[in-house]
Residue frames as qw, qx, qy, qz and C-alpha x, y, z in Angstrom:
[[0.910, 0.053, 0.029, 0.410, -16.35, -26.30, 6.78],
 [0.344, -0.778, 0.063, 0.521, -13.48, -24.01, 7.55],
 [0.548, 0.726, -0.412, -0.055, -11.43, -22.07, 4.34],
 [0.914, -0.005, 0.095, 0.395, -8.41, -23.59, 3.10],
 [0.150, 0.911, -0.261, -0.282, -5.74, -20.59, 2.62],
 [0.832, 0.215, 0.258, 0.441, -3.38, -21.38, -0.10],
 [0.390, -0.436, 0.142, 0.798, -0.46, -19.01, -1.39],
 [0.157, 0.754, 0.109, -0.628, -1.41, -16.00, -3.88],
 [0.608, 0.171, 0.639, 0.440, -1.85, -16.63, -7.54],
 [0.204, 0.369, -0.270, -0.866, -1.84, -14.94, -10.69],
 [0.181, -0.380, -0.832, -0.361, -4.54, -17.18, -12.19],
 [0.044, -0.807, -0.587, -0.042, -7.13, -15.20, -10.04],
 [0.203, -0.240, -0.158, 0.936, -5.83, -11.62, -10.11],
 [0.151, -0.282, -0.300, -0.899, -8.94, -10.73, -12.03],
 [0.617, -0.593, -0.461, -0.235, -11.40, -12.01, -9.59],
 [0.370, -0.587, -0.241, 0.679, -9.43, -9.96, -6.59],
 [0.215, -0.013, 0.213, 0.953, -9.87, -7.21, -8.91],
 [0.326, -0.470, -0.474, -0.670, -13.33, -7.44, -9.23],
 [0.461, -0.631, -0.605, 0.154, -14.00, -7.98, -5.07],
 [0.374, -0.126, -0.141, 0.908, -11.38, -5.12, -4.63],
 [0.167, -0.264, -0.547, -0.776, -13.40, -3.01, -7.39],
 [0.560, -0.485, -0.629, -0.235, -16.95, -4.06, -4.66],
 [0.479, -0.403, -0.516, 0.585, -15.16, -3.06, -1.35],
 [0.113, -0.859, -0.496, -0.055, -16.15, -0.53, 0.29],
 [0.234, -0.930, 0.218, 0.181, -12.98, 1.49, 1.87],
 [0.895, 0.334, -0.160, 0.250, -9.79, 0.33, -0.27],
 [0.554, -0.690, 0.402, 0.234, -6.45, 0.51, 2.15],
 [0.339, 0.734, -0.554, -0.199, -3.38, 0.65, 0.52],
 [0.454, -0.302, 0.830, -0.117, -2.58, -2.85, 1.89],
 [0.693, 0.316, 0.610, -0.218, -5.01, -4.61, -0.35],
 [0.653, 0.566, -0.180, -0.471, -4.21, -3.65, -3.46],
 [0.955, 0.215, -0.004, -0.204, -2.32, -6.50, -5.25],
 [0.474, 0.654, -0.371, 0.459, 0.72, -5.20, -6.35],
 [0.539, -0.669, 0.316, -0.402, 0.61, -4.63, -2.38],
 [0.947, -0.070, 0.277, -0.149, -0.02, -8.46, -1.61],
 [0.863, 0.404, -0.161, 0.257, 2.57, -9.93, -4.53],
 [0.325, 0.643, -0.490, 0.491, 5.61, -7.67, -3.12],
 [0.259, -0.601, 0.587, -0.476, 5.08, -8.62, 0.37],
 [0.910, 0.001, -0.321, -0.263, 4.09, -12.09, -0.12],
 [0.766, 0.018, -0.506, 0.395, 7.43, -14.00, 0.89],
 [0.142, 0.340, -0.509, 0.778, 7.92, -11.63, 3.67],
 [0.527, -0.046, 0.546, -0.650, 4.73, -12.39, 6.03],
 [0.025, -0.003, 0.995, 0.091, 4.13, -15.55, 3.89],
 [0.511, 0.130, 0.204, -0.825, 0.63, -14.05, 3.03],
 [0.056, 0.120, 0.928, 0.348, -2.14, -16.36, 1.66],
 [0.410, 0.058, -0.067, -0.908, -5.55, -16.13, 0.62],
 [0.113, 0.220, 0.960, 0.135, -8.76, -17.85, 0.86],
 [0.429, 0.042, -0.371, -0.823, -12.28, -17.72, -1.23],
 [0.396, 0.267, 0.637, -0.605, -15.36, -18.41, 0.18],
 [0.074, -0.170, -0.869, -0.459, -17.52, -20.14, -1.78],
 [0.133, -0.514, -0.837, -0.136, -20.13, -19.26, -0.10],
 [0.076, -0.888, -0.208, 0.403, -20.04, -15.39, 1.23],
 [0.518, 0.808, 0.146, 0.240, -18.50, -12.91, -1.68],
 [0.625, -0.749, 0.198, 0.101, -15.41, -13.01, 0.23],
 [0.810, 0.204, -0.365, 0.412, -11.37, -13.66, 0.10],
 [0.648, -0.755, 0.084, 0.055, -9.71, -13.64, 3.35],
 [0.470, 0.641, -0.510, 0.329, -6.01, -12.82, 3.57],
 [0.837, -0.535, 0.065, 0.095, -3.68, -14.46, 6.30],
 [0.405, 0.726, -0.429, 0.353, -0.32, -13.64, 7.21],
 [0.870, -0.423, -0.202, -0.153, 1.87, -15.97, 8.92],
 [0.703, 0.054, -0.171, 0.688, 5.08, -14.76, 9.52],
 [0.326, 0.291, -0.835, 0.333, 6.44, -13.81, 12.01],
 [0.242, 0.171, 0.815, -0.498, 2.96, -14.80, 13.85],
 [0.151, 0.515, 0.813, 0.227, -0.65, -15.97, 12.47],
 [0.030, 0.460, 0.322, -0.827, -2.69, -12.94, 11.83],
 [0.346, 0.687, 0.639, 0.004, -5.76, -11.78, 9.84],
 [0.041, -0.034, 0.178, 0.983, -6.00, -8.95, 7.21],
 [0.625, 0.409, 0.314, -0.587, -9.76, -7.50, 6.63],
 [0.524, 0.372, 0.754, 0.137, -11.55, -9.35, 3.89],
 [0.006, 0.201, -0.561, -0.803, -11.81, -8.44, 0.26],
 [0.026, -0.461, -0.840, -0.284, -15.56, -8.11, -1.21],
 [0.244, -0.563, -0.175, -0.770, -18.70, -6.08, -1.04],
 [0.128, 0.157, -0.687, 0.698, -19.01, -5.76, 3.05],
 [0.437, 0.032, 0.231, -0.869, -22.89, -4.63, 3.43],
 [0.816, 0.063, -0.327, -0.472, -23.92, -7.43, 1.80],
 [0.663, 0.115, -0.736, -0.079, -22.71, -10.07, 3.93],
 [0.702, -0.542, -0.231, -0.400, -23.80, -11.97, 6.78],
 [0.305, 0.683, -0.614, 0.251, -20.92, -11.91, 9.07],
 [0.718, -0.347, 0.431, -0.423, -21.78, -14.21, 11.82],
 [0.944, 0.284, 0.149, -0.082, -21.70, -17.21, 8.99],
 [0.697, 0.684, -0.183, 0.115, -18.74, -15.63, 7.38],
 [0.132, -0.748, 0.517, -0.395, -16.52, -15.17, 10.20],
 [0.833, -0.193, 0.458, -0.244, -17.78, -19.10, 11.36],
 [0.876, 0.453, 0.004, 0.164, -16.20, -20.15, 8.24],
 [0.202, 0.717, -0.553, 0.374, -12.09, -18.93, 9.48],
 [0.761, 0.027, -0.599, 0.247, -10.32, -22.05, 11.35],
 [0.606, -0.396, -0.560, 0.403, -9.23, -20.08, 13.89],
 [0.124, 0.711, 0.158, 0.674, -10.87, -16.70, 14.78],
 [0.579, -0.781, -0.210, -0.104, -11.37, -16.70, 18.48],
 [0.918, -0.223, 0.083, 0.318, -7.70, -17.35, 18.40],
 [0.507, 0.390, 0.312, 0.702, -6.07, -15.44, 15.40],
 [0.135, 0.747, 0.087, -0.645, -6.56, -10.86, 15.79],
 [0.535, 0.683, 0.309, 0.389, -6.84, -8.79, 12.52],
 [0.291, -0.477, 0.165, 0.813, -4.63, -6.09, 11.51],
 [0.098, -0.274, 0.358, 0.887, -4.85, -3.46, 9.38],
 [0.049, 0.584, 0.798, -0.140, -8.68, -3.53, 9.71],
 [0.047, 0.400, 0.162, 0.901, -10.11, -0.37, 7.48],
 [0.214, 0.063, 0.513, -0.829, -12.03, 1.78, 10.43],
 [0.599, 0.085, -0.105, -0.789, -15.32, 1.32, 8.48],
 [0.669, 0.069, -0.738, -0.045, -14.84, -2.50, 8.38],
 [0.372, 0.094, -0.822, 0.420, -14.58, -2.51, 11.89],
 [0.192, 0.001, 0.443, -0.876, -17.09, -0.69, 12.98],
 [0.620, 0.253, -0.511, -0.539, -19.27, -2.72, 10.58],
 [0.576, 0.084, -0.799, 0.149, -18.29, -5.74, 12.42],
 [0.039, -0.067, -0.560, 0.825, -19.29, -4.05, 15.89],
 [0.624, 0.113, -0.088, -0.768, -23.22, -3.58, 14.51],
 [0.841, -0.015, -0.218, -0.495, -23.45, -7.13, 13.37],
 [0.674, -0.135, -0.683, 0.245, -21.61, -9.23, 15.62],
 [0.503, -0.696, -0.145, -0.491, -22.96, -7.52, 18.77],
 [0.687, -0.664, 0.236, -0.180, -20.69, -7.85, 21.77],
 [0.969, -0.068, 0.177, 0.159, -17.94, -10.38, 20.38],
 [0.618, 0.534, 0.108, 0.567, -15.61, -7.57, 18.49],
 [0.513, -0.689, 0.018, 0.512, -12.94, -5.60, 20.60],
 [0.452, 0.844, 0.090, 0.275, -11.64, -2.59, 18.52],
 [0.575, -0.649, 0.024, 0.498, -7.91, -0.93, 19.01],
 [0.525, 0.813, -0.209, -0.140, -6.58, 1.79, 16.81],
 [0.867, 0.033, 0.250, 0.430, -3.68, 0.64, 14.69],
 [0.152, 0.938, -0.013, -0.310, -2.35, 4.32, 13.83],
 [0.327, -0.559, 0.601, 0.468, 0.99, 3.21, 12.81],
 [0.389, 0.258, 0.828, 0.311, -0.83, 1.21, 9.86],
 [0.408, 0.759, 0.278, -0.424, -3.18, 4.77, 8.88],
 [0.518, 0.373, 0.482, 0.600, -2.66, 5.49, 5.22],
 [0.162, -0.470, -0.007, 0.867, -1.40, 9.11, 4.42],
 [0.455, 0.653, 0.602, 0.060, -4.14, 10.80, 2.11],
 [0.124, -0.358, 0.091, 0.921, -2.95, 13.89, 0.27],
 [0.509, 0.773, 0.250, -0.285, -5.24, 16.13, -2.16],
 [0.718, 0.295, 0.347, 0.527, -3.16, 15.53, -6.00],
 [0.301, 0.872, 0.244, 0.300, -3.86, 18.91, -7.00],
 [0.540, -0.832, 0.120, 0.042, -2.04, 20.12, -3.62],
 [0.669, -0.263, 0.601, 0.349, 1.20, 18.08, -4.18],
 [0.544, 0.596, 0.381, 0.452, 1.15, 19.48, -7.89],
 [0.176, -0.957, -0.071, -0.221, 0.53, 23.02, -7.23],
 [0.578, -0.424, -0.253, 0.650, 2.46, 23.19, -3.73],
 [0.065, -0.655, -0.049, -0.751, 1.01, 26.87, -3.16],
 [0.371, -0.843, 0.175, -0.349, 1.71, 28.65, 0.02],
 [0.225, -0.541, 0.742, -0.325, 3.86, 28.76, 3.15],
 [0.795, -0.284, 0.519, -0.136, 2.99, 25.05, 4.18],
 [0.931, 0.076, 0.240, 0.263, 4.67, 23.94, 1.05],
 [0.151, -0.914, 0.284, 0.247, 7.62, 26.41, 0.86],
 [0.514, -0.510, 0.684, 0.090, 9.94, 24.36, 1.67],
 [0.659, 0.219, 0.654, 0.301, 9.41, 21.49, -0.98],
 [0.456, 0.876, 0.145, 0.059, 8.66, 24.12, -3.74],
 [0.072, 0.908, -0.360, -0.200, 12.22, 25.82, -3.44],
 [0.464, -0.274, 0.813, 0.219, 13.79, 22.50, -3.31],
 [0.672, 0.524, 0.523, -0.004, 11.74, 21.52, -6.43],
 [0.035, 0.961, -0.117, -0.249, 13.12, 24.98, -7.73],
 [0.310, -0.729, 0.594, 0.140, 16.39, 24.08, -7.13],
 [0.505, -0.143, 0.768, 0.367, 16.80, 20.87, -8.92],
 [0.636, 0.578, 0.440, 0.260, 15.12, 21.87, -12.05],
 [0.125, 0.928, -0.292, -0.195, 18.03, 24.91, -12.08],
 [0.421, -0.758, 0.498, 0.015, 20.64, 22.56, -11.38],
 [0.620, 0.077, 0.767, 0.148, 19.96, 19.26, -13.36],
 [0.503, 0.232, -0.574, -0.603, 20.06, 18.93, -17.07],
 [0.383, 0.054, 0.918, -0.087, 17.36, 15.41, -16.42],
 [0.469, -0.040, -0.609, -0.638, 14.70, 13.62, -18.43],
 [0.577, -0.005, 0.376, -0.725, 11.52, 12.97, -17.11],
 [0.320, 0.175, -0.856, -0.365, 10.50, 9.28, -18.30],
 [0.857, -0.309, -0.147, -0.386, 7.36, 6.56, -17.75],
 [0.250, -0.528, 0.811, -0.019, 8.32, 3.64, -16.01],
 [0.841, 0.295, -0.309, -0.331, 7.90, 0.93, -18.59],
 [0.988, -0.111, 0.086, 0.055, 9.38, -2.89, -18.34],
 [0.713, 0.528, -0.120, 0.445, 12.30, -1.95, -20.55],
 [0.013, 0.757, -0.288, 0.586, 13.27, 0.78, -17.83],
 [0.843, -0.519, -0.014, -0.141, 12.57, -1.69, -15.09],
 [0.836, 0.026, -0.244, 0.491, 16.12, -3.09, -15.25],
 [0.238, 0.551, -0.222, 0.768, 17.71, 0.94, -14.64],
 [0.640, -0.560, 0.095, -0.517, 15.12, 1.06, -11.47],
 [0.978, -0.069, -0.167, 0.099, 16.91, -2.00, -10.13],
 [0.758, 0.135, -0.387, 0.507, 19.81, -0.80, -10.50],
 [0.107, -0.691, 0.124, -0.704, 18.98, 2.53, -9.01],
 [0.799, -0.557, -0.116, -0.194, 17.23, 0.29, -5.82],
 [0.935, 0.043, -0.202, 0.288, 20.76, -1.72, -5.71],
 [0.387, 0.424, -0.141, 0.806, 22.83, 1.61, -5.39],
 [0.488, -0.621, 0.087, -0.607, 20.12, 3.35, -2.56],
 [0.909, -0.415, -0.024, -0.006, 20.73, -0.37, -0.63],
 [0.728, 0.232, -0.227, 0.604, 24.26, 0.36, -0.59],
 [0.083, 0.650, -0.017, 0.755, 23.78, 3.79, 0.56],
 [0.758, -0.466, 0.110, -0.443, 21.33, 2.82, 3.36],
 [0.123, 0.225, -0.966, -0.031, 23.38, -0.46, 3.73],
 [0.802, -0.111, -0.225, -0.542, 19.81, -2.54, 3.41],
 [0.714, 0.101, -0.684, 0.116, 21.92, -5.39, 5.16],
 [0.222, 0.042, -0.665, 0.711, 21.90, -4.00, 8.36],
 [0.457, -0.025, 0.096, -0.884, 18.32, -3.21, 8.35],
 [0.322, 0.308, 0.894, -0.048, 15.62, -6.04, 8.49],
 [0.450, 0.731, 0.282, -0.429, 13.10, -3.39, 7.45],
 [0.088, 0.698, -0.384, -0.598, 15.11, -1.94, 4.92],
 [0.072, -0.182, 0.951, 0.240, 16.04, -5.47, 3.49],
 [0.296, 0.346, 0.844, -0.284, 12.67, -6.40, 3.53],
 [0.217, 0.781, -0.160, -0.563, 11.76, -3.33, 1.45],
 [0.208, 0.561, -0.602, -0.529, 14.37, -3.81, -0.97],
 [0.137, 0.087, 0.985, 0.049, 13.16, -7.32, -1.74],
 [0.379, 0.576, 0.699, -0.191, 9.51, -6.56, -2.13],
 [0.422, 0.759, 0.187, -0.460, 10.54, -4.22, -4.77],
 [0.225, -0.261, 0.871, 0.349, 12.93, -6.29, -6.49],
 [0.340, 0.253, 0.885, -0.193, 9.71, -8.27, -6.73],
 [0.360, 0.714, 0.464, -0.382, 7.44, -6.00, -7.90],
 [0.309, 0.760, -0.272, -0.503, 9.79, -4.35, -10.64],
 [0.094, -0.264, 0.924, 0.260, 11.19, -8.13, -11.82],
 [0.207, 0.674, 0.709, -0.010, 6.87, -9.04, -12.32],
 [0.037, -0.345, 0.018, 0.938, 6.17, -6.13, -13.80],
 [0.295, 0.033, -0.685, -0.665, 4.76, -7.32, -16.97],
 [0.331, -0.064, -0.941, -0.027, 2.83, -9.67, -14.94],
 [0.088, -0.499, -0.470, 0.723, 1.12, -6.89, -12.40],
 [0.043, 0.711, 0.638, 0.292, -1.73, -5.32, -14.36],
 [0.356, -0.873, -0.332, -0.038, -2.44, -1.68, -13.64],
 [0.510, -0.590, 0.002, 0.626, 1.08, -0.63, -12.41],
 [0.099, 0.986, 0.077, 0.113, 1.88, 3.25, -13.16],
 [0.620, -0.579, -0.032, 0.529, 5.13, 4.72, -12.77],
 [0.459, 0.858, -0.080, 0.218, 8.07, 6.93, -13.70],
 [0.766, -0.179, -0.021, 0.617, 11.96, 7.71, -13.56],
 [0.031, 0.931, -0.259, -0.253, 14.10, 10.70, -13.60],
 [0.890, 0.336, 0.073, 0.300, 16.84, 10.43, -15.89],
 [0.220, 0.944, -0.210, 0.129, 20.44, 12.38, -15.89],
 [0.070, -0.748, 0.657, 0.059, 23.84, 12.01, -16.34],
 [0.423, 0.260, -0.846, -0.193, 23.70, 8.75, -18.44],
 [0.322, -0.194, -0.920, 0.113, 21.47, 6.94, -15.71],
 [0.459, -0.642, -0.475, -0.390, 18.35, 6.78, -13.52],
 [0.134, 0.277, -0.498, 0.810, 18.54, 9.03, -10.51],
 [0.348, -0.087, 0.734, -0.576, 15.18, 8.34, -9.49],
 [0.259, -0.166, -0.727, -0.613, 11.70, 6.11, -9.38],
 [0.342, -0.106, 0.575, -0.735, 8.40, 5.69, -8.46],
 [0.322, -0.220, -0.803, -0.450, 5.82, 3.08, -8.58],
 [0.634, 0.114, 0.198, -0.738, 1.69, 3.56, -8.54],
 [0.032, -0.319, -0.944, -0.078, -1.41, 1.82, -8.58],
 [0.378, -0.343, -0.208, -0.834, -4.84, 2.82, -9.15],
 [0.145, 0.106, 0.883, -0.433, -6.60, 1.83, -5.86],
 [0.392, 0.585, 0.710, -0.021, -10.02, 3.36, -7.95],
 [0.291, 0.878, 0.176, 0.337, -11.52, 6.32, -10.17],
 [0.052, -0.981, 0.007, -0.187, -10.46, 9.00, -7.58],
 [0.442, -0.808, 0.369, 0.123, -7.13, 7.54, -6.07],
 [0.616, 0.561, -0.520, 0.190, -3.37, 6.93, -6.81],
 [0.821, -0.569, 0.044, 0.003, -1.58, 4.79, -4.72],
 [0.305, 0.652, -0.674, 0.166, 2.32, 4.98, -4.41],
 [0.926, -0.343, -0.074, 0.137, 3.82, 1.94, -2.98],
 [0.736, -0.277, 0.116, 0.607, 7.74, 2.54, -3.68],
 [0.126, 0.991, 0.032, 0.020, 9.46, 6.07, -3.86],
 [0.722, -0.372, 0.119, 0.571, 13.64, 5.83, -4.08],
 [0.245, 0.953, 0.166, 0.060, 16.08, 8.38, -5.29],
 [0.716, 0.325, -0.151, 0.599, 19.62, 9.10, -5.77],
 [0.413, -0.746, -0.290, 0.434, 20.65, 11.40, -2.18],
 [0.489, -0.314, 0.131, 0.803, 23.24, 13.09, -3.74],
 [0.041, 0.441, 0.508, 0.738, 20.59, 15.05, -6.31],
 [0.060, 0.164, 0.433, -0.884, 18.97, 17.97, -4.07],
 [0.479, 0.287, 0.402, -0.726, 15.51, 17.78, -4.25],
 [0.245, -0.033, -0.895, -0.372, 15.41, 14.56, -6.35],
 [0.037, 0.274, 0.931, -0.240, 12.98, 13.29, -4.03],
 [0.182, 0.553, 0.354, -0.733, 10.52, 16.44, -4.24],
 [0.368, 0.461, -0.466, -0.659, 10.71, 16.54, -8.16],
 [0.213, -0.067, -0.949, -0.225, 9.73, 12.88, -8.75],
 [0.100, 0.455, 0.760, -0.453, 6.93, 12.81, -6.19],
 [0.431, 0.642, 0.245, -0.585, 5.46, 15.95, -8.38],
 [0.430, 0.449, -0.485, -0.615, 6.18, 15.75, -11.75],
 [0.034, 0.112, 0.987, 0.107, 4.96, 11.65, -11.38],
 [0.217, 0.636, 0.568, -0.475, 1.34, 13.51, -10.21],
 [0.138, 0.534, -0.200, -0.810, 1.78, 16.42, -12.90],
 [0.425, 0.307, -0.558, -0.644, 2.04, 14.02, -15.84],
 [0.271, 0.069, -0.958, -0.059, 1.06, 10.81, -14.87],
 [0.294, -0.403, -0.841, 0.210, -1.79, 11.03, -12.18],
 [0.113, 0.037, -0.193, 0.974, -3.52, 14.46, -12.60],
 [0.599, -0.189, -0.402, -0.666, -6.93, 12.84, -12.91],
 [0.538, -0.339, -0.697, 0.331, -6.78, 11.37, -9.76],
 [0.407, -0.794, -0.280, -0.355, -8.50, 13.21, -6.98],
 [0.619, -0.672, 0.404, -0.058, -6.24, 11.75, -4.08],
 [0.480, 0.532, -0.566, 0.408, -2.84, 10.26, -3.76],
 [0.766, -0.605, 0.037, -0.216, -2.64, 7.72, -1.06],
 [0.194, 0.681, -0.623, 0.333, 1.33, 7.70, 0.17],
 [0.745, -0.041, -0.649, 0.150, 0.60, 4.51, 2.37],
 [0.637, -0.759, -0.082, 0.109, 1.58, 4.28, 6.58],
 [0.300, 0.708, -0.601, 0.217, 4.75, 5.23, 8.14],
 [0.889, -0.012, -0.449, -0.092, 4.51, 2.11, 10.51],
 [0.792, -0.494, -0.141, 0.331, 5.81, 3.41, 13.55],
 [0.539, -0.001, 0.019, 0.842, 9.36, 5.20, 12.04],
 [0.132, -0.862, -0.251, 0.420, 9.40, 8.72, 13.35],
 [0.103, -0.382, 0.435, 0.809, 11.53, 9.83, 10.23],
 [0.016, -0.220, -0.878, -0.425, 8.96, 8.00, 7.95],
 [0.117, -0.795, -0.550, 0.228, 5.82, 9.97, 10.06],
 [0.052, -0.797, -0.101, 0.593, 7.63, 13.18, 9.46],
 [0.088, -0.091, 0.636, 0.761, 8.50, 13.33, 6.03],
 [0.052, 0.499, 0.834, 0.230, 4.48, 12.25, 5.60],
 [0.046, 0.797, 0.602, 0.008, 3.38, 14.77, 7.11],
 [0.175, -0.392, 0.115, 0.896, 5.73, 17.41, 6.06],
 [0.140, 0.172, 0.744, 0.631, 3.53, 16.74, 2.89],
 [0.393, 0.029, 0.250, -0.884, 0.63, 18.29, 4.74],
 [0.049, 0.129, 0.919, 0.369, -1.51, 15.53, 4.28],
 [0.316, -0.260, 0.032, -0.912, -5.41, 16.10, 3.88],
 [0.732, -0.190, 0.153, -0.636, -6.59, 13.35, 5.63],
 [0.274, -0.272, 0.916, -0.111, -5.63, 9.44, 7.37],
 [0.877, -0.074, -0.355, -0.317, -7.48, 5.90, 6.31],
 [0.418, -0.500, 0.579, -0.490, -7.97, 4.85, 9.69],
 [0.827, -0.015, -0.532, -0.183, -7.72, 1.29, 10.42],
 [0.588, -0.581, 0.425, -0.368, -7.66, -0.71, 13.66],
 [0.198, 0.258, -0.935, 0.138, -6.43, -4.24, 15.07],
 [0.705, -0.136, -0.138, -0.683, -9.39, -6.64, 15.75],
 [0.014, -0.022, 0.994, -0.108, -10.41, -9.64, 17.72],
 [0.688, -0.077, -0.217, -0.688, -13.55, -11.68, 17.48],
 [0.416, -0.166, 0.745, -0.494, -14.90, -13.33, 20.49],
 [0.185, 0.109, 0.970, -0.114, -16.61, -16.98, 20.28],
 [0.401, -0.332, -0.586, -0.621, -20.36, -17.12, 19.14],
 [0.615, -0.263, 0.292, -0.684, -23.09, -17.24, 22.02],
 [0.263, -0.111, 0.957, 0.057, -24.31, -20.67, 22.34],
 [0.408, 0.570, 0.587, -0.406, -27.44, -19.82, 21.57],
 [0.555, 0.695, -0.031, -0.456, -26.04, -18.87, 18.01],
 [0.262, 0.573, -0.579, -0.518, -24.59, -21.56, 17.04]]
């Protein structure tokens, strides 16, 4: 019987926490916090397989499309599990971790067309690196880092619920700056993190921090633990007019907040060539690759 997909609930965030917790390669896309902020914008839903150790994500705006499945991967029989989705021959995946696909290519034999999806890789950096920032490849951010901790009298702060309202307004003041109305992306953005800082309380797990100075928040950032060894950032903003706000939040969130993390996954840049260089001014030390997938019909003879 095919899934039903139904829209994304907090009644099961602990069971997606425990399939997350089981996968095998964890993309920034999947974590929750991920899923909740971008919900109304690709109208994501989810369905749970009763019978393979599974939830399937679908996103249907602005066209039907598959995300990779949530759950332990090696253990499932994918021929069944894939026979359970309404309409796969029909539907592609996106933002397919590389190991998921190639996984699919072993046990559906012939029926799975692979295509990289580079704009969707996830930018891996080593924490310790982005703390530090020793030698010539991180000059450049070190003096600027320099520079605003001559220049600013600020306060370094968590980001707690109570602070959530100053992060707002900070977002509100950066979408002026950028004018987020002329931007679909942008707008789109600033909504999913409306979202995510108005649910706070409600979002398990989220990490963050602000800069404070001159009577208000100049920047913020909000994490997620994706597992033991990584930190995920989803949303990084900052007041322009503070020189090397951006460079001082990005470390001193790692320094005090995430120095027991191994890695520090900074997400995709999706294509924007200003959003690809800034990533990898950061020197990164390595991509979670993920492709775009289709899956061809069953044989007749298997089904």
């Amino acid at each position: 019987m095919p899934l039903t997909f139904r829209p994304l609930s907090l009644q099961n965030l602990n069971n997606y926490a425990t399939l997350l917790h089981q996968t095998p390669q964890k993309a920034s896309d999947y974590s929750f916090a991920n899923l909740w902020a971008w919900q109304e914008e690709y109208d994501l839903q989810w369905a749970w397989s009763a019978t393979h150790n599974l939830v399937w994500i679908r996103q249907n705006r602005p066209e039907p499309v598959y995300w990779a499945p949530v759950g332990p991967w090696q253990e499932i029989d994918w021929a069944r599990a894939v026979a359970e989705l309404p309409d796969v021959k029909t539907v592609p995946f996106i933002r397919v971790p590389a190991q998921l696909g190639e996984l699919w290519q072993t046990a559906l034999p012939g029926r799975v067309t692979l295509a990289e999806e580079e704009d969707h890789w996830d930018y891996i950096y080593a924490v310790q690196d982005l703390i530090a920032l020793r030698g010539n490849k991180f000059h450049k951010k070190k003096n600027l880092l320099k520079q605003f901790h001559k220049k600013y009298d600020f306060r370094y702060v968590p980001l707690t619920s109570e602070r959530c309202e100053q992060a707002l307004t900070l977002q509100a003041e950066w979408c002026m700056w950028r004018d987020c109305e002329a931007s679909t992306t942008l707008e789109s953005e600033n909504q999913a993190i409306v979202k995510v800082l108005t649910d706070w309380d409600r979002l398990p797990g989220l990490m963050g921090a602000g800069l404070q100075a001159d009577g208000h928040m100049i920047a913020f950032t909000v994490a997620e633990p994706l597992d033991e060894e990584t930190v995920v950032i989803h949303f990084e903003k900052a007041c322009p007019t503070y020189k090397g706000v951006y460079q001082a939040i990005n470390q001193m969130f790692l320094e005090n907040d995430a120095s027991d993390f191994t890695y520090v996954n900074r997400e995709q840049d999706l294509g924007d060539e200003g959003l690809r260089k800034a990533k990898k001014s950061y020197n990164p030390c390595g991509y979670l690759k993920k492709v775009q997938a289709r899956i061809a019909g069953a044989p007749d003879g298997d089904r």
